[in-house]
ROTOR-861773 format. One line per 2 residues: number of its first residue (from 1); for each residue x, z negated, y of C-alpha. Coordinates in nm, 3 decimals, padded with zeros to 5 digits. Each point is the difference from the previous one (the first is absolute). Layout:
NUM = X,Z,Y; ...
//
This chain:
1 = -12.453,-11.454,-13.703; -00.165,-00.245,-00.190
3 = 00.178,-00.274,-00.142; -00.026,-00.019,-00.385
5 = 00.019,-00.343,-00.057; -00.328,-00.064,00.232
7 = -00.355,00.008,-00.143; -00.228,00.311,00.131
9 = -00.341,-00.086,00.128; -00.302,00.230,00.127
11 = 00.041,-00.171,00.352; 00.379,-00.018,00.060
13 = 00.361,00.069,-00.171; 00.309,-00.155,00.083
15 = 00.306,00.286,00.074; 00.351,-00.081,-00.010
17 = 00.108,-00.215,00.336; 00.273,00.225,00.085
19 = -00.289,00.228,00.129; -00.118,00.089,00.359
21 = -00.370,00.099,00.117; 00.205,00.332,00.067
23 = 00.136,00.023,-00.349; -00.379,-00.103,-00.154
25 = -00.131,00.306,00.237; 00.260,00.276,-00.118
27 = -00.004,-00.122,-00.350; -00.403,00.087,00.048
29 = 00.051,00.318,00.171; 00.239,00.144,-00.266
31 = -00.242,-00.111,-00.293; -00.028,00.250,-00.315
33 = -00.219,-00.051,-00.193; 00.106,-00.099,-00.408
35 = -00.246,-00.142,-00.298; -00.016,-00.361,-00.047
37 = 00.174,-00.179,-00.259; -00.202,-00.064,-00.296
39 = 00.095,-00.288,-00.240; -00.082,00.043,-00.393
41 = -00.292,-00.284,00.053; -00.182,00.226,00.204
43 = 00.036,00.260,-00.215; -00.109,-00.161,-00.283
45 = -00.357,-00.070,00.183; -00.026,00.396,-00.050
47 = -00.325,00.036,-00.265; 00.240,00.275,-00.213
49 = 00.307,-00.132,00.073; 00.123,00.044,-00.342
51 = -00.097,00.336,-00.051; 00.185,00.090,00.318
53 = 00.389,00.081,00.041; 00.159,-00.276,00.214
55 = 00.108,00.220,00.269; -00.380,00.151,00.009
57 = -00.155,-00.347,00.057; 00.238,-00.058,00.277
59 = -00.037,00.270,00.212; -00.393,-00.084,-00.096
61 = -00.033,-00.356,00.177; 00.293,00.098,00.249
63 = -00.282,00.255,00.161; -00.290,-00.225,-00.075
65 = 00.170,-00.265,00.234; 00.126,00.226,00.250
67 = -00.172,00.080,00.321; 00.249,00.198,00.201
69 = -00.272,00.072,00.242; -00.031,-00.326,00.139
71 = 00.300,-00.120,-00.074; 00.151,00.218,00.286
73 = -00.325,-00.073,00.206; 00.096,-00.353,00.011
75 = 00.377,00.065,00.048; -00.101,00.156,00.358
77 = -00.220,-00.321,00.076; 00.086,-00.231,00.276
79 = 00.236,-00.287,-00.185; 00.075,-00.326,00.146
81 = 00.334,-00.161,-00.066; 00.027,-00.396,-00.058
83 = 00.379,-00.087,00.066; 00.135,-00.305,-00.148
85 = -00.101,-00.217,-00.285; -00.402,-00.062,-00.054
87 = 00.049,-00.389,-00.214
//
């Protein structure tokens, strides 16, 4: 739903403009969850990440960063939708 040519931020996210409020909703509502992506920079900040098999140290910062919990807390949160351009 998000569109991946858009920055993230911790307040908002742009999602593709094809999208309706209805779409954003059952997009939410059929949420699984998965592990985050984890980059080889991040996995690099790991204190024994040489002594570690690559696929190890992955799955090692994917659950550190995960928090499935409140991830699908904040998925059932009231949203509010801001249609149109914001320049």
């Amino acid at each position: 739903m998000v569109d991946p040519r858009q920055r993230i931020g911790d307040r908002s996210l742009r999602l593709l403009p094809e999208l309706t409020p209805r779409d954003v909703n059952a997009g939410l509502r059929a949420l699984t969850p998965h592990p985050p992506e984890v980059n080889d920079q991040a996995i690099s900040g790991l204190k024994f990440s040489a002594a570690l098999p690559a696929e190890l140290a992955r799955d090692t910062v994917a659950a550190r960063l995960a928090d499935h919990e409140h991830a699908g807390q904040v998925a059932t949160e009231p949203r509010q939708f801001h249609l149109g351009r914001a320049d």
